[in-house]
C-alpha positions in Angstrom: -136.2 25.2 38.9 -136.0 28.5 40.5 -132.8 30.3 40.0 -132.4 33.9 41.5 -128.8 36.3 40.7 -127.2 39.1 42.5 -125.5 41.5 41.0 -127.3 41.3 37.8 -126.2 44.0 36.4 -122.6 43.8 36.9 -119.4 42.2 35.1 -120.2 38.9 35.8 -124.2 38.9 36.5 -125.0 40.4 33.6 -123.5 37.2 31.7 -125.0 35.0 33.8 -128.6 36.1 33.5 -127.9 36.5 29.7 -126.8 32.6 29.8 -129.5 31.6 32.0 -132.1 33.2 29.7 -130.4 31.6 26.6 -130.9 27.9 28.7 -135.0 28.8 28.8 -134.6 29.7 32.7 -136.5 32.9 33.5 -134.3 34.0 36.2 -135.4 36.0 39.6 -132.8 38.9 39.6 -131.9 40.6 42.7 -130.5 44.6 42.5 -131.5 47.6 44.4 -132.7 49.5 41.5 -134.6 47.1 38.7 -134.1 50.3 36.4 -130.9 49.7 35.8 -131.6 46.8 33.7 -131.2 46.3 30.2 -134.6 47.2 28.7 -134.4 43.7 26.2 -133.4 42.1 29.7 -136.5 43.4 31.5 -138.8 40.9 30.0 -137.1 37.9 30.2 -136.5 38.0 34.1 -138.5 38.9 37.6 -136.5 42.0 38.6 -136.9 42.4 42.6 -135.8 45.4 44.0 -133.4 44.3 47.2 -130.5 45.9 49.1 -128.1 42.9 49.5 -127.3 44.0 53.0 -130.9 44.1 54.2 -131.4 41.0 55.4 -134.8 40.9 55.7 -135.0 41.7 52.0 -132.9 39.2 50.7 -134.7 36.6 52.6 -138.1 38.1 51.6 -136.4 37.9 48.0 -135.5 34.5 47.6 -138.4 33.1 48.8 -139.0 29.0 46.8 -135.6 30.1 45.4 -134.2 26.3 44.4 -130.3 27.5 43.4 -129.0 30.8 44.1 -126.1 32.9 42.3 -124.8 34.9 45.2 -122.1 37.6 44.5 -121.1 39.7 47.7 -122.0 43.6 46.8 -119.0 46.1 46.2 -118.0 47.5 49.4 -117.6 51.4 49.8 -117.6 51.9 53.3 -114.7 52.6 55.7 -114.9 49.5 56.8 -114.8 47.0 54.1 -115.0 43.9 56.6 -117.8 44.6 58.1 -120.0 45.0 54.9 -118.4 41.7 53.7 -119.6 40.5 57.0 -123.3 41.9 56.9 -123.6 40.9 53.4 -122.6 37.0 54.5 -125.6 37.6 57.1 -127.6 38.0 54.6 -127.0 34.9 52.4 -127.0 32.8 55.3 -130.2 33.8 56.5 -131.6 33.7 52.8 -130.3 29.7 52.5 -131.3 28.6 55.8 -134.6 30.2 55.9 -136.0 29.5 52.2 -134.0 26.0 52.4 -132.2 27.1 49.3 -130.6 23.9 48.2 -128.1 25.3 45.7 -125.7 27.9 45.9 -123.2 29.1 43.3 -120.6 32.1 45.2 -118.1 34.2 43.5 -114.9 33.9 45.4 -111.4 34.5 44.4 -108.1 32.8 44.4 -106.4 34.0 48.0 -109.3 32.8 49.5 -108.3 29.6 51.2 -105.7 31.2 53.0 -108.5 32.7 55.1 -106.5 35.5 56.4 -103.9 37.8 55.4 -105.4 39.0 51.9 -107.4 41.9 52.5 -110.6 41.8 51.2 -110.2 38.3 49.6 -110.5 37.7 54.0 -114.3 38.9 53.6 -115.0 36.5 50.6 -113.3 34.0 53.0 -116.0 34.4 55.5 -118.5 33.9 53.5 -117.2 30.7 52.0 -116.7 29.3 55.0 -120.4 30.5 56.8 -121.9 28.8 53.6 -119.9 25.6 54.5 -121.3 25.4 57.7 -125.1 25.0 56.2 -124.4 21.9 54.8 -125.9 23.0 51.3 -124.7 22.0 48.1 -122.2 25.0 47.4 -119.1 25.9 44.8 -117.5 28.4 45.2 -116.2 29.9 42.4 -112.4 30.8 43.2 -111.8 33.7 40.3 -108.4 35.0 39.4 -108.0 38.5 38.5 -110.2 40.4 36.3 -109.9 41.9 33.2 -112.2 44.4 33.9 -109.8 46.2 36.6 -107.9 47.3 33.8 -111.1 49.4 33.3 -110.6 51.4 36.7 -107.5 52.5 35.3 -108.3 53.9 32.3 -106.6 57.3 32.4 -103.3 55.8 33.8 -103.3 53.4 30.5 -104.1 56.9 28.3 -100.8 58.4 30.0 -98.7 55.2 29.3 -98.0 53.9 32.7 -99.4 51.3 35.2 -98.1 51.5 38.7 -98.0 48.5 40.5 -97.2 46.6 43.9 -96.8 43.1 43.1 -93.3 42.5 41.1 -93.6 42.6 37.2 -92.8 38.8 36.3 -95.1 37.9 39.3 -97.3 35.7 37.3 -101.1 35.2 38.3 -104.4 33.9 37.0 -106.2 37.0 34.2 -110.0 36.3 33.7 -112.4 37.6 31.5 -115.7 38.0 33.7 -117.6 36.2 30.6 -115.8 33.2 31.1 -116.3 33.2 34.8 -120.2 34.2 33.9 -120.4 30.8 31.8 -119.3 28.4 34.7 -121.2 29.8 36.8 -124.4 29.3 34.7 -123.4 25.8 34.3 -122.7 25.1 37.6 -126.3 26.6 38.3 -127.7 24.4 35.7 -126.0 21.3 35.8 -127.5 18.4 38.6 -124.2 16.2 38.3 -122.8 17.9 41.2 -123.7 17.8 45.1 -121.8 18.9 48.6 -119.1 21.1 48.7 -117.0 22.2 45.5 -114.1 24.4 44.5 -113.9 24.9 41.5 -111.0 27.8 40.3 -111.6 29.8 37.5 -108.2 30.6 36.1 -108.3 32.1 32.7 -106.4 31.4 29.8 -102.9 31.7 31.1 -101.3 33.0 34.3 -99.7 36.1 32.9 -96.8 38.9 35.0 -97.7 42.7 34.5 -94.6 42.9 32.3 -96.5 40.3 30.1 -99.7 42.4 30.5 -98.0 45.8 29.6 -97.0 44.0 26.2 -100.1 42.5 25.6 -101.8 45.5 26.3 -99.5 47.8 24.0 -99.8 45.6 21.0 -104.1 45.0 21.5 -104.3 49.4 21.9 -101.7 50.4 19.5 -100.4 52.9 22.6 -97.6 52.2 24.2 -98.0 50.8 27.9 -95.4 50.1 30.1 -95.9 48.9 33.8 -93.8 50.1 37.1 -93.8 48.4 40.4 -94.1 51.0 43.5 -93.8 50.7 46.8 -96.5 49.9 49.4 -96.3 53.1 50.8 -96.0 55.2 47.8 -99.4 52.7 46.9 -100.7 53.7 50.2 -100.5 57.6 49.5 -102.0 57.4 46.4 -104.8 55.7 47.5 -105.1 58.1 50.6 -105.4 61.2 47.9 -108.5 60.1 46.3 -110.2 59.4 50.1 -110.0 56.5 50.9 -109.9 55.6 54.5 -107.1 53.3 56.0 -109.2 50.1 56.3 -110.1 50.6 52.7 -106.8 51.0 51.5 -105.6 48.1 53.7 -108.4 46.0 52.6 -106.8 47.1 48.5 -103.7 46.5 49.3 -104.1 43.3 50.7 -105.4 41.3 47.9 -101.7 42.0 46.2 -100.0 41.7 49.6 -101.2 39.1 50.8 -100.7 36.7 47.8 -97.2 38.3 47.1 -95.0 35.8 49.8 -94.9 32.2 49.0 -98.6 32.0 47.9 -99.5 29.0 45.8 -103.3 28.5 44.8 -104.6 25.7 46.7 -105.9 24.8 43.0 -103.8 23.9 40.5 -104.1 25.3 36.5 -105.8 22.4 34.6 -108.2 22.0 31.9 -110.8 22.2 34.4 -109.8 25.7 35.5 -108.9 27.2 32.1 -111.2 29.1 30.4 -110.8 30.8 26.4 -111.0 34.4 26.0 -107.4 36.1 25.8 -106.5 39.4 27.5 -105.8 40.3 24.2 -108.8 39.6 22.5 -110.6 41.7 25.5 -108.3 44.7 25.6 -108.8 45.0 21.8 -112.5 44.9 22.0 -112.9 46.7 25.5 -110.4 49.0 26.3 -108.5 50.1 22.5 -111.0 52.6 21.7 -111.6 54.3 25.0 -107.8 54.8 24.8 -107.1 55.5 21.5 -109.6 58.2 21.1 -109.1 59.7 24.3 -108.7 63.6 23.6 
């Protein structure tokens, strides 16, 4: 079976080539610049250079793909929409085209409400346009990253994290490892058909107040965590450039799941995976705080 992966260098990719490889699959890796692989990774994969929002590419790229790992590329644009929407172009060209069978997409909790969520909306529209095909598809609905803690590294050096959801606001924490692993298995496993949803929830929905103590007592630096308004959010975000759909688009995936928002899947065994935010803070983030200047 041929399996090909976006995004294979990223938080999540990266794991799921590394898994695939482990399971005797040589994977067909898609990334615009094959350079930026691991070199131990190079050898164990077919690299092919693609820009996810050529279309052309990606269909070139999949070609007698059997399953597909498809992760919608990091928008940077003013106008965060309408690269979720080119990049959905490309997928559904790819899967209709090369009659890829399979499909594995990285979604997020937030996404079912469809609209209302910010950028969560664009990973919406791509759920849905893979729907339509009538392939076998999950999609994987993720909960929030560890690995955004990295984008605020300096803020966790100076003590504070300034936030817009309330502090005992509890959500889904995942470690992008875990959500790596299901998606590998979900690549690899024939047990499943149609259309799935399948949540990936973490160990334990946790608040930012929980966080702030989790993540003083895995650093050794005292963190503490204060909520902000939208529009003190909104300023900050306009200082370091960014464009009012992009900090709409930001803002919305708190937003937007801050009113009355339950997950349309419940936490179950099924959803929960193992690593802690505090084993991942200790290994990840403790040293590149702690011996900060």
């Amino acid at each position: 079976m041929q399996i090909a992966v976006t995004t294979p260098t990223g938080n999540v990719g990266r794991h799921v080539v590394a898994t695939l490889v482990r399971a005797g699959v040589r994977p067909r890796v898609l990334l615009r610049d094959p350079g930026r692989l691991a070199p131990d990774v190079r050898d164990e994969v077919d690299a092919v250079p693609v820009d996810q929002y050529d279309a052309d590419a990606v269909v070139a790229a999949t070609e007698d793909v059997d399953a597909l790992f498809w992760v919608d590329p990091v928008t940077g644009s003013a106008d965060p929409l309408a690269d979720y929407a080119r990049a959905t172009g490309s997928v559904v060209r790819a899967v209709t085209e090369n009659r890829i069978g399979r499909v594995v997409f990285q979604s997020s909790v937030g996404a079912e409400k469809r609209h209302g969520a910010g950028e969560i909306d664009g990973l919406a529209h791509t759920e849905t346009a893979l729907d339509d095909l009538g392939v076998d598809v999950t999609h994987l609905r993720c909960g929030y990253f560890f690995t955004n803690l990295e984008l605020q590294v300096d803020a966790l050096r100076a003590g504070t994290l300034q936030v817009i959801l309330p502090l005992d606001h509890p959500m889904a924490w995942v470690a992008p490892r875990d959500i790596a692993e299901v998606a590998a298995t979900r690549l690899l496993s024939p047990t499943w058909s149609g259309r799935c949803v399948q949540a990936v929830h973490g160990p334990a929905d946790l608040t930012w107040r929980q966080v702030g103590t989790i993540l003083t007592a895995a650093t050794g630096r005292q963190i503490s965590v204060e909520q902000i308004t939208d529009d003190a959010m909104r300023t900050q975000l306009h200082q370091v450039g960014m464009t009012d759909s992009m900090v709409e688009g930001l803002l919305g995936m708190s937003t937007g799941l801050r009113e009355n928002f339950v997950p349309e899947q419940r936490r179950t065994v099924r959803t929960t995976t193992p690593t802690t935010l505090a084993a991942w803070a200790y290994d990840h983030l403790r040293h590149r705080i702690v011996e900060a200047p």
